[in-house]
C-alpha positions in Angstrom: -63.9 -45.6 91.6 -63.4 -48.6 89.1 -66.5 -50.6 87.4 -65.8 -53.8 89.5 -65.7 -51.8 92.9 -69.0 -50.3 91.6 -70.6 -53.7 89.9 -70.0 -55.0 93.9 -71.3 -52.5 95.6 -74.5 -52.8 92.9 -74.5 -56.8 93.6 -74.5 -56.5 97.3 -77.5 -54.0 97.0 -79.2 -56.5 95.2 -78.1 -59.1 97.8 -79.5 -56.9 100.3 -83.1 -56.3 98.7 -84.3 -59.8 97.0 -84.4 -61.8 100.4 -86.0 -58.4 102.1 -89.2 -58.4 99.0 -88.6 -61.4 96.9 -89.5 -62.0 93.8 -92.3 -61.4 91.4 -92.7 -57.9 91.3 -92.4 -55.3 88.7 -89.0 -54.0 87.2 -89.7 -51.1 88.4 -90.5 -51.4 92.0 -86.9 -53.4 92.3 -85.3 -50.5 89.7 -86.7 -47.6 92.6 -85.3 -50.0 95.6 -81.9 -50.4 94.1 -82.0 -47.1 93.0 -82.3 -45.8 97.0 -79.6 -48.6 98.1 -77.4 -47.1 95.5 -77.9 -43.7 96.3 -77.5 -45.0 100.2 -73.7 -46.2 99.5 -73.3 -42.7 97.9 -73.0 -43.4 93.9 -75.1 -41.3 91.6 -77.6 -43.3 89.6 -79.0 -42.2 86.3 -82.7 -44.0 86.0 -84.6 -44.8 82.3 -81.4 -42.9 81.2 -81.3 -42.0 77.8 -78.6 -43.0 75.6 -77.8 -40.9 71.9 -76.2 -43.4 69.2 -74.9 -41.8 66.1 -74.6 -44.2 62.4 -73.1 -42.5 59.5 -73.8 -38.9 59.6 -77.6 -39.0 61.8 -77.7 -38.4 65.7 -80.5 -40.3 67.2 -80.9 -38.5 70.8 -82.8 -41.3 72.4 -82.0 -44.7 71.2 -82.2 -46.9 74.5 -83.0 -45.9 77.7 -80.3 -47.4 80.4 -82.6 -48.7 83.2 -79.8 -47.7 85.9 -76.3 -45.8 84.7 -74.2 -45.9 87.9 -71.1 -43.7 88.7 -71.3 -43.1 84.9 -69.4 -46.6 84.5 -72.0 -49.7 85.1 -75.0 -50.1 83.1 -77.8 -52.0 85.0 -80.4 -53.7 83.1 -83.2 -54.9 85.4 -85.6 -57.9 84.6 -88.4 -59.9 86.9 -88.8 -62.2 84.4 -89.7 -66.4 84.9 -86.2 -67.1 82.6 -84.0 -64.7 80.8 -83.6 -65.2 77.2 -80.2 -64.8 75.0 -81.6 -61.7 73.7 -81.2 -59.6 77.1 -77.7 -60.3 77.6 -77.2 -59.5 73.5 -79.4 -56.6 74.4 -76.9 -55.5 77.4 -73.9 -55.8 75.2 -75.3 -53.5 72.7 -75.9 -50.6 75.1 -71.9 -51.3 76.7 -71.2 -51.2 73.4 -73.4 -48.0 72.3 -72.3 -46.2 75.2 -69.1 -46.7 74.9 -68.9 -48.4 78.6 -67.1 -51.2 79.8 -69.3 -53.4 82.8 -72.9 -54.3 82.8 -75.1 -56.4 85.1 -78.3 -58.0 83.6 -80.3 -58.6 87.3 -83.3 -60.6 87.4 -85.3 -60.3 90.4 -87.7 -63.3 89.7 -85.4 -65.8 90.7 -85.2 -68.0 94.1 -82.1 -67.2 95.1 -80.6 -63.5 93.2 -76.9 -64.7 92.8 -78.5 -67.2 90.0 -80.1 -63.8 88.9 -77.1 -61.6 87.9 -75.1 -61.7 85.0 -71.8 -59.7 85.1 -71.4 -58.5 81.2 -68.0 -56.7 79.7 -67.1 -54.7 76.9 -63.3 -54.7 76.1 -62.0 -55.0 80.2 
């Protein structure tokens, strides 16, 4: 399955829970919810997934932890946050690039309507 057919099927997920709870709750209720929804359309989802990064000649075994890893193709990074700042989407394109993946979505939760929440993010595509 390629990353945009995923990053859809992750969108319309998220399309399917925000007007069903709405916002301002924690990351990780919505992170749980999407999680099942994911796991509902049949894609495997890695949760608080850890990431190794290597520099020079040192492994370090847990540098990030990937709030959702789907198909092993789409990073998710999940926010409820009042605004998201510059630093998340810089944030997301270090763990494409770390990870050596290609699609992310930053998803924001705490937003009236969630299509203003979600930022599509790529890596060399």
């Amino acid at each position: 399955m390629h990353e945009n057919e995923i990053s859809g099927m992750i969108v319309d997920a998220a399309l399917r829970i925000h007007p069903r709870i709405g916002p301002g709750l924690f990351e990780s209720v919505y992170e749980r919810i999407l999680r099942f929804e994911l796991e509902k359309r049949g894609l495997r989802v890695l949760v608080q997934h850890p990431v190794p990064v290597v520099y020079e000649s040192i492994q370090i075994d847990e540098a990030f932890r990937a709030d959702l890893i789907v198909q092993d193709k789409v990073i998710v990074e999940l926010k409820s946050v009042e605004k998201i700042a510059p630093v998340h989407a810089r944030q997301l394109l270090t763990y494409l690039r770390l990870s050596g993946m290609r699609l992310g979505l930053l998803i924001n939760f705490n937003v009236p309507l969630i299509m203003k929440g979600i930022t599509r993010m790529a890596n060399g595509i």
